[in-house]
VOMARSE-106233 format. One line per 2 residues: number of its first residue (from 1); their letters; for each residue x, y, z of N, C-alpha, C. Coordinates in Angstrom, 3 decimals, decimal comma. Example, Ala and Ser with C-alpha at 12.3 -4.5 7.8 and 13.67 -1.06 7.14 Angstrom:
BEGIN
1	as	13,190:-5,690:7,800:12,300:-4,500:7,800:13,200:-3,300:7,800 | 12,850:-2,250:7,080:13,670:-1,060:7,140:12,900:0,030:7,870;
This chain:
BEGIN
1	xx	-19,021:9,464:-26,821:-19,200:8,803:-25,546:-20,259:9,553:-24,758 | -21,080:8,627:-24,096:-22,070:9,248:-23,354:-21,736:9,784:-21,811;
3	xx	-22,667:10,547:-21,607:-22,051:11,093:-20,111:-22,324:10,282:-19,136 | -23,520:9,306:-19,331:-24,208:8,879:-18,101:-22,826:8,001:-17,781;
5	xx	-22,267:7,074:-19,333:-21,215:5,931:-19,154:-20,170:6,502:-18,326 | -19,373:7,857:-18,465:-18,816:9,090:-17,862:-18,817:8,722:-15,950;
7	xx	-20,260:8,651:-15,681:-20,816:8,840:-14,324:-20,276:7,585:-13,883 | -21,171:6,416:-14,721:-21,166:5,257:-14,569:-19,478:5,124:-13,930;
9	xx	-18,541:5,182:-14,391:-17,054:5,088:-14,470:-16,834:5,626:-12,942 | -17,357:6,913:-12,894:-16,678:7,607:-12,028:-17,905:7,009:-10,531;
11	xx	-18,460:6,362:-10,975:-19,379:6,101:-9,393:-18,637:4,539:-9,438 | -18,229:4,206:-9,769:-17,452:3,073:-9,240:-16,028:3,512:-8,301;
13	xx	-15,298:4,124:-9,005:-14,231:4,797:-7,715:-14,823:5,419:-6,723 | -15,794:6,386:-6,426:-17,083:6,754:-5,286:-16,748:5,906:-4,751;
15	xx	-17,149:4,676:-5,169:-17,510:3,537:-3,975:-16,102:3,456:-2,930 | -14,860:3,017:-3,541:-14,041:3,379:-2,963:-13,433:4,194:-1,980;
17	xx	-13,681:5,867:-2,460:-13,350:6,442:-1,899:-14,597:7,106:-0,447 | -15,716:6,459:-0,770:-16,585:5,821:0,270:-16,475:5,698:1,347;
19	xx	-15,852:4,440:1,084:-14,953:3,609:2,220:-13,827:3,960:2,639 | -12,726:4,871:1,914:-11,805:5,181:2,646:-11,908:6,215:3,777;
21	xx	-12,744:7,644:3,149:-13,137:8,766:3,719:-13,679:8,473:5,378 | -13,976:7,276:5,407:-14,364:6,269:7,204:-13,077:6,820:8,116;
23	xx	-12,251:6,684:7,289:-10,901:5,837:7,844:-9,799:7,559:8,108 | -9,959:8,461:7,748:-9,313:9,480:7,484:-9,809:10,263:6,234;
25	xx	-9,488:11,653:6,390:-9,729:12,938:5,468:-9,198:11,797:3,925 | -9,857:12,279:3,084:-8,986:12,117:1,599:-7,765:12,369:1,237;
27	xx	-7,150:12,294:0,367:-5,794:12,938:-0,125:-6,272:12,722:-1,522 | -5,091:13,843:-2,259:-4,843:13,229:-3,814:-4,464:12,000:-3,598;
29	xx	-3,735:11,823:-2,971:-3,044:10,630:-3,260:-4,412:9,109:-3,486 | -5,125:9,558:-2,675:-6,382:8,175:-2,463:-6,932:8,889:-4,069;
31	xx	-7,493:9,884:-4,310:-8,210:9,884:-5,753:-7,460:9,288:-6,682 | -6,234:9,574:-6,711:-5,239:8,792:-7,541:-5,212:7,237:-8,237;
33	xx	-5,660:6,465:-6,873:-5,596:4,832:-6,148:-6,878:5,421:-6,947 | -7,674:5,536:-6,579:-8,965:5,160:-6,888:-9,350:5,582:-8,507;
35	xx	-8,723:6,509:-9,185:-8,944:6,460:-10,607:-7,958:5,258:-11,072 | -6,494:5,197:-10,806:-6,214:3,756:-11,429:-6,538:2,328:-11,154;
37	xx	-7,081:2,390:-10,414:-7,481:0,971:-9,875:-9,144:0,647:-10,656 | -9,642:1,882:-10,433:-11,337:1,795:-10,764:-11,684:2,301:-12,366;
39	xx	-11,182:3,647:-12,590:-11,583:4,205:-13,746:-10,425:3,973:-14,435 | -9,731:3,812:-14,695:-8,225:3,961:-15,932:-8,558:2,355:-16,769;
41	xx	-8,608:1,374:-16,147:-9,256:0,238:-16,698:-10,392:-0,047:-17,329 | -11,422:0,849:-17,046:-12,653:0,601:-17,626:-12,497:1,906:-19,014;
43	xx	-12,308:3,076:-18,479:-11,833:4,091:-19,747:-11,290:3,111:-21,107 | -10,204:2,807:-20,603:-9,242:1,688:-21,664:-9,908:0,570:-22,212;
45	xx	-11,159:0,494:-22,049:-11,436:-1,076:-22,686:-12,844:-0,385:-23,658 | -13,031:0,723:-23,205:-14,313:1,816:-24,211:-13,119:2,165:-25,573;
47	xx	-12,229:1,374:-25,845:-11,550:1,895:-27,273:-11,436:3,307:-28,029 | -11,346:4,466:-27,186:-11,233:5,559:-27,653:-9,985:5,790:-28,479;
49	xx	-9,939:7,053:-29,077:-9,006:7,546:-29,587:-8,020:8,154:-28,641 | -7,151:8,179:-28,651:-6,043:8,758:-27,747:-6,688:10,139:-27,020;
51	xx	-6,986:11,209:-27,690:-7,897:12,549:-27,414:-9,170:11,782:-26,678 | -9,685:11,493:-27,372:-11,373:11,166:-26,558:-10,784:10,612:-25,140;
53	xx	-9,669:9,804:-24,683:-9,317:9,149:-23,717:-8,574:9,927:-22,834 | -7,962:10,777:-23,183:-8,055:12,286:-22,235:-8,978:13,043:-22,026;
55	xx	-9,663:13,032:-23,121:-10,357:13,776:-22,446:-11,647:13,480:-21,682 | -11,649:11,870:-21,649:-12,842:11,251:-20,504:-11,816:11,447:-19,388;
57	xx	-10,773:10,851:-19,356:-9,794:10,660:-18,011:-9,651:11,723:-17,327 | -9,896:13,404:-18,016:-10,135:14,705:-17,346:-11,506:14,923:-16,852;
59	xx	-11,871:14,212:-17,353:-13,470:14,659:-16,722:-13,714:13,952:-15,669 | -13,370:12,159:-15,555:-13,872:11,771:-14,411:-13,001:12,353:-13,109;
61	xx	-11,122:12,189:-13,578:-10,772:12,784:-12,771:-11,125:14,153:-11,697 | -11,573:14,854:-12,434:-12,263:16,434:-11,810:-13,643:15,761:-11,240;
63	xx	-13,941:14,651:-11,517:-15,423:14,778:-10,999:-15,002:13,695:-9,756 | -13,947:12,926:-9,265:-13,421:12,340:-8,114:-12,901:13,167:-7,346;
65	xx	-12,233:13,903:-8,081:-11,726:14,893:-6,975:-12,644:15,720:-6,277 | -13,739:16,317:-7,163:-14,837:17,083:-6,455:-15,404:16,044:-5,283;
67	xx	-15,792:15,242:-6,030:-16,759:14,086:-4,579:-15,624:14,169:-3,513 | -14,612:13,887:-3,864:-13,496:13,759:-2,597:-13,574:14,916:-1,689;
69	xx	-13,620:16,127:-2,658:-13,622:17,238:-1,430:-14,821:17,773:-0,699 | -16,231:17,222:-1,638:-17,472:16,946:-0,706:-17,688:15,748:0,507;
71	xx	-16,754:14,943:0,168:-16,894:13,702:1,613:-16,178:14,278:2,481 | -14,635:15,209:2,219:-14,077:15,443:3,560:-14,869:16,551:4,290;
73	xx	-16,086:16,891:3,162:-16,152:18,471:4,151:-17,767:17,449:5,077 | -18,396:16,444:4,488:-19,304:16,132:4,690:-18,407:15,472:6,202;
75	xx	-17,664:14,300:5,944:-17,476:13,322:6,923:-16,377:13,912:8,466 | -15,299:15,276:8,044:-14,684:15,280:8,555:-14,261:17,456:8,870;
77	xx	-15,405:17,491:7,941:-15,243:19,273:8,447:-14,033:19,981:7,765 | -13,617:19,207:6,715:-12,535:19,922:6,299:-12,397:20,117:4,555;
79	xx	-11,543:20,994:4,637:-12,261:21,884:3,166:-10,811:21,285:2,396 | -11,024:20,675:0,665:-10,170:20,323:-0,168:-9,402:18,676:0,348;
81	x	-8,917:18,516:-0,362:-7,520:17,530:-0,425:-6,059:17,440:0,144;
């Protein structure tokens, strides 16, 4: 699997959590919403092997959570989740 597809995945929940970060600081809880709603569906239809599908689902995950804790520090001055 390629990385850009990787990005691709994970800039679609971005968008999401985008729009929430308006509204209040992040939580896990919103990265959460936003990997199953955005990335867990699209992961699942790339037909991986059980392993390859963890181990994309770890990567985008860590890479939502990072953006998450760059929008709260960007939008709202505050550090983490």
């Amino acid at each position: 699997m390629e990385e850009n597809e990787v990005d691709w995945i994970a800039a679609k929940a971005w968008e999401f959590l985008g729009d929430k970060v308006k509204d209040a600081p992040l939580t896990k809880k919103e990265v959460e919403m936003a990997f199953d709603v955005f990335a867990r569906p699209r992961v699942l239809r790339l037909g991986l092997s059980e392993f390859e599908r963890r181990q994309v689902e770890d990567r985008i995950m860590a890479k939502l959570e990072e953006r998450a804790k760059q929008m709260n520090l960007e939008y709202w001055k505050k550090e983490g989740l």
